[in-house]
N, C-alpha and C positions, 0 to 999 in steps of 0.2 A: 328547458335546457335539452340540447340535442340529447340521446339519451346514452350514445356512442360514449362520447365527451365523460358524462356524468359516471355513468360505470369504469371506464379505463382512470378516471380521476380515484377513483374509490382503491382500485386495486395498488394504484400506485403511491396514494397517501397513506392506504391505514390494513395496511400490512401488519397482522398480531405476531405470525409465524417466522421468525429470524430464520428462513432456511437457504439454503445454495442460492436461490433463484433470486431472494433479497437480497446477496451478499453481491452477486453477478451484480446486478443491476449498479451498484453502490458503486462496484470496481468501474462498471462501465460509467458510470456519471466522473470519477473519478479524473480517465482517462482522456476523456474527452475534454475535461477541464484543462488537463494540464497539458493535451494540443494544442487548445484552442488558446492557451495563456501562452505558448511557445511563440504561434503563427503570429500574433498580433505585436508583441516584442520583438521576435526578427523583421519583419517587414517595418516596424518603426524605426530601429535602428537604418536600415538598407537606407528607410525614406531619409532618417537623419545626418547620414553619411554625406547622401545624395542630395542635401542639402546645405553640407558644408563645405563642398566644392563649389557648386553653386555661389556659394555667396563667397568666396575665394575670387573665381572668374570675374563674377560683378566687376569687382575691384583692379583688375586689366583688362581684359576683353569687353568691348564693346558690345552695344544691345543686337548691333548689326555689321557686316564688316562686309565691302565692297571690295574684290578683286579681280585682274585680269584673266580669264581662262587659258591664254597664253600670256608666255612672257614672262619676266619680274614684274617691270615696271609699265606705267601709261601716263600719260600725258591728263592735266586735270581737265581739259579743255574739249576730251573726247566724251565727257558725260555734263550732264544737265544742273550743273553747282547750284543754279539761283533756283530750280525748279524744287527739289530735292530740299535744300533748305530752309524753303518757306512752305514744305509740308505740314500739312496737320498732325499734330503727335510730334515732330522733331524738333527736339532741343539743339543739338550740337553737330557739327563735321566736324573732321578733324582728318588733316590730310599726314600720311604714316609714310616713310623711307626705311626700310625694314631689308637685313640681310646677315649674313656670318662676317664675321673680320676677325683677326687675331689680333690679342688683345697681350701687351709685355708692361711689366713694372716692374721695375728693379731686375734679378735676374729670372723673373717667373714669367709665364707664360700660358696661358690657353684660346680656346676658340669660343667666342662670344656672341652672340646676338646681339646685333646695336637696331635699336629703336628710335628712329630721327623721329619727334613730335614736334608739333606747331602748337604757340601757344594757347587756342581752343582746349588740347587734352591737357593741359598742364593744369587748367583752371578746372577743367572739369572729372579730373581722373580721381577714384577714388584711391590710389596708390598712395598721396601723400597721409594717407591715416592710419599705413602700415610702417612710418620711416622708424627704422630701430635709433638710427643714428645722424646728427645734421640735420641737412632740409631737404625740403623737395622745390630746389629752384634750380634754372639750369643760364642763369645770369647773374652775376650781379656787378657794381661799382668797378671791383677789380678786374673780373674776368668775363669776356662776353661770350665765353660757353662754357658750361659744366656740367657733368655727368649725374645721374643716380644710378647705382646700379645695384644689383642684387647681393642678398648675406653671402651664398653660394662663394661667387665671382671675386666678392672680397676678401674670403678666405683662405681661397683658391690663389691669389696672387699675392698677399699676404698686403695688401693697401692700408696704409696708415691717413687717415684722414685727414690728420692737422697736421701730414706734411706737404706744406706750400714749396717743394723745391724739387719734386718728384714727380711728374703728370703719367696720367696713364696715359700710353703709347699704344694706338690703334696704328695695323697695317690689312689694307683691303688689297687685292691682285686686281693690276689696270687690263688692259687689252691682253689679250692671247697672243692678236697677231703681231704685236712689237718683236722684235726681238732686243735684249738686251744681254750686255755682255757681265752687267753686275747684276746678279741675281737681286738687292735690294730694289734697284730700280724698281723693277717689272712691279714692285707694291706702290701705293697710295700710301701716307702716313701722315698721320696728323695728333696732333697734343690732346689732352684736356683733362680739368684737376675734377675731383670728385665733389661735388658737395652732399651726398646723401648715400644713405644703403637700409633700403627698403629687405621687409620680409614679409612674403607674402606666402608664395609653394615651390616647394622643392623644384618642381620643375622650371619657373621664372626668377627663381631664385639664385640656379643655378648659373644662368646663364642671361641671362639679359642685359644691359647697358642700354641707359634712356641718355639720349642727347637732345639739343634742339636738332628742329626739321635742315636749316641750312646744313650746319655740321655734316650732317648727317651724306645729303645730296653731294657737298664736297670730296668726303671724304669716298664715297660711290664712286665719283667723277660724271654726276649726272644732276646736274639742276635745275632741270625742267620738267622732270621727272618724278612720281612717286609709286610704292609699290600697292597701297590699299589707304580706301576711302572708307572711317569708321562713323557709324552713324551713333549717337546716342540719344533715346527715346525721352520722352517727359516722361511715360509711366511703360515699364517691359511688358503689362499688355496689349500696348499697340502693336506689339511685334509683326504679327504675321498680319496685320490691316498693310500697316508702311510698308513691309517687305515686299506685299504683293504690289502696292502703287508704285515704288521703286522701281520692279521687276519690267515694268511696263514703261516707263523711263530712258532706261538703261538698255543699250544695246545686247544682243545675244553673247557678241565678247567678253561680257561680263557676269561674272558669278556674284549672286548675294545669301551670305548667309548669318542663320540666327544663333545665339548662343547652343544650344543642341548640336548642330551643326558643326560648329565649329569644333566643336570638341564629339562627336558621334559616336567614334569607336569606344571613347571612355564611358557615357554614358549608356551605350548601345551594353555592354558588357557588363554594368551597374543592374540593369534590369535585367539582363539574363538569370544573374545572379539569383535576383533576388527572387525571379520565378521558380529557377532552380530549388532553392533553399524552401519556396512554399510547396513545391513538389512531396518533397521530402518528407516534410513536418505534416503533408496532408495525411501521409501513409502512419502514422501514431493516430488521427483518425479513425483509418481504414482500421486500424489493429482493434481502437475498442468499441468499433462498431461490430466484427465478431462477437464479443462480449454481450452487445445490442442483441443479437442474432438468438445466440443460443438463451439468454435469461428470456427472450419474450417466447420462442419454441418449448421451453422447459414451462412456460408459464399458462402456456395451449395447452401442453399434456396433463398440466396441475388442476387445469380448472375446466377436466372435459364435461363435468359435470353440472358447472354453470353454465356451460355453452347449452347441453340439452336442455333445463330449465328456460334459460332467457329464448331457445329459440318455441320450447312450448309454451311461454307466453305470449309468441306472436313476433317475435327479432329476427327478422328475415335474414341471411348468411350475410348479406353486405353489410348491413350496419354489425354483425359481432365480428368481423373482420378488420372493422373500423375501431373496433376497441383495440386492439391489441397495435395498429397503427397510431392510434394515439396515445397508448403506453410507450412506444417507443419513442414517438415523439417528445415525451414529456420528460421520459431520461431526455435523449438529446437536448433539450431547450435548458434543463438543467443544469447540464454539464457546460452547453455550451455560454450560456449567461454568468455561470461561474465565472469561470476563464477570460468572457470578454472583461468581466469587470475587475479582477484580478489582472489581467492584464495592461488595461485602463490603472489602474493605482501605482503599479510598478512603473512603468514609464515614467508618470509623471513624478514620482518618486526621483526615477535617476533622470529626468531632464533639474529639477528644484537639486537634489542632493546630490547627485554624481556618485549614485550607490558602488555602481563596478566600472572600475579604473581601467586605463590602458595601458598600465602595468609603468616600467622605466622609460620605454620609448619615449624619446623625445619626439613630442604632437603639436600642432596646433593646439588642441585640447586634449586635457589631458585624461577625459572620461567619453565613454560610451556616448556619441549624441543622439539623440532620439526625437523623431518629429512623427505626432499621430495623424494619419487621415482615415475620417470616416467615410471612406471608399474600401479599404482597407478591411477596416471592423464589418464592414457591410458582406463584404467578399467571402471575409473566413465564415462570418455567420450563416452565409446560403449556403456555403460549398459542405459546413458540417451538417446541417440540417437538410440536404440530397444526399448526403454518405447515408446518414441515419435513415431515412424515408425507403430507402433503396434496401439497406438491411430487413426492414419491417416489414418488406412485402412478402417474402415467403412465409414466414411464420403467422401472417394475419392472415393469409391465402391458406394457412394449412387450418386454421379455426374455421374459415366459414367453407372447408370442405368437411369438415366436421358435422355441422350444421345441414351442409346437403344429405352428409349420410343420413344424419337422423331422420329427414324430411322421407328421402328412399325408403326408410326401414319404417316410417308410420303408413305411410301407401303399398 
């Protein structure tokens, strides 16, 4: 056995003398525990957050979403349909008419998002598994167009479902350069009864309205026309293989992007965050790494006396330098092992039990979500174990200057 190893093992197990330097060291394992059990619970929550958006979007945004760099709209005819679809990895197109309208029922009113879909995402959207209420069809027997739209939008115009004698009354604005002498003109207007109201997230929920794709085109006043081409994958790791065969496809007037993308800034700000918050939590680290510092310098001065021994038995200054590095190390690994695994139990604790709640607020869910990756545990574990390592150098540097002395003072 290294001999470093064995002796820093000794002084660190069987400690007779309960004094400061024992106590320090305790605090310090302590501290370290309960950073390291902080950092690994916030960064699973962030991941868990960051995961229940994720699987939100799934559920409307597509794996891939095809748009023009200018313009609304483009013509399907200006990209490569048959190439495109009989790709490797792609399940579905689905071509989208997408823009604002104002939206009236009864005497209510707001401004809406309407969503023209073609039957491809009707079949394939995972939206119909959020319906609160109705269906998710947008035909049937009696009426050959019908709406879903969001809790928000429902609320907001106060829509009674099962009333068949009431249609929600879209108005889209036609040409600029008409003029018209009745202000109504100058809009597009068109009927259509609801059959469904989806809940999904506050923000599509607010505002959205799914039609079919003609609907949709009509009530635009453009039926050749659509605004984005959504791709959806067999499996969402194909993403960035298809995206780049796409890219090569697809003329430069056209943008494609991936889920991240599409939503960037949300996500872009999700990780800020959450680096921010490991910032933070590293600095209760850094605090009982002090702690580190001073019980293994106090633990030099306590044991100047085995330093002159073990170096007149032949312990050259680097290896008793190496004891007191591997004292500190041994707090840290301590501390830090505590904590991952304490950290490790709570989680899975409140992913099973939903230990701490998200209070009144009405949520999607109604507790803390939490999702571990051991990239994560990986990360706190190195980044505590260089705090500590870094701590240990002066006070192992002050032993094996120690050790020179004595070496000067036998010569």
């Amino acid at each position: 056995m290294n001999p470093s190893f064995y002796i820093a093992s000794r002084y660190f197990f069987t400690r007779k003398k309960r004094n400061i330097i024992h106590w320090l060291s305790i605090i310090s394992m302590v501290g370290i525990a309960i950073g390291t059990m902080a950092l690994v619970v916030v960064l699973s929550v962030f991941n868990g957050f960051k995961g229940l958006i994720h699987s939100l979007y799934v559920s409307f945004d597509p794996d891939l979403l095809i748009t023009a760099k200018e313009g609304k709209r483009f013509s399907i005819t200006e990209l490569d349909w048959n190439k495109i679809v009989l790709m490797p990895g792609v399940k579905n197109l689905s071509k989208i008419s997408e823009d604002n309208a104002l939206a009236k029922y009864g005497e209510k009113q707001m401004v809406v998002r309407i969503k023209g879909v073609d039957e491809s995402f009707a079949k394939n959207s995972g939206i119909k598994d959020h319906i609160l209420t109705g269906n998710f069809q947008f035909n049937d027997s009696n009426y050959p167009n019908l709406s879903v739209i969001g809790q928000g939008v429902q609320s907001t115009l106060g829509i009674n479902l099962y009333d068949e004698l009431t249609p929600l009354n879209l108005w889209y604005p036609g040409e600029l350069k008409k003029v018209h002498i009745n202000p109504e003109n100058a809009f597009t207007r068109k009927n259509i009864f609801v059959s469904g109201i989806f809940s999904l997230e506050k923000h599509y929920d607010d505002q959205y309205v799914l039609v079919p794709l003609s609907f949709a085109q009509e009530l635009f006043s453009d039926t050749q026309r659509i605004s984005s081409l959504e791709v959806t994958l067999i499996n969402e790791s194909y993403a960035q293989t298809v995206k780049k065969q796409i890219q090569q496809i697809i003329r430069e007037k056209f943008k494609i992007e991936d889920r991240f993308e599409q939503h960037k800034s949300l996500f872009t700000i999700l990780n800020i965050e959450k680096f921010a918050i490991f910032l933070i939590l590293t600095l209760i680290i850094l605090i009982a790494s002090f702690n580190i510092y001073s019980s293994l310098l106090m633990l030099v001065m306590d044991k100047k006396k085995d330093i002159a021994i073990l170096f007149a038995l032949g312990l050259d200054p680097k290896n008793i330098s190496r004891i007191f590095t591997w004292n500190g190390m041994m707090i840290c690994l301590s501390g830090a092992f505590s904590g991952l695994v304490l950290g490790f139990l709570f989680c899975l604790l409140q992913k099973e039990y939903g230990l701490i709640s998200l209070g009144d607020i009405s949520l999607i869910v109604s507790t803390y979500p939490v999702e571990m990756a051991w990239l994560d545990f990986a990360t706190v574990f190195i980044v505590v174990a260089g705090i500590t390592f870094l701590a240990s150098i002066y006070p192992a540097g002050k032993a094996g200057e120690m050790a020179r002395d004595f070496r000067m003072a036998d010569n």
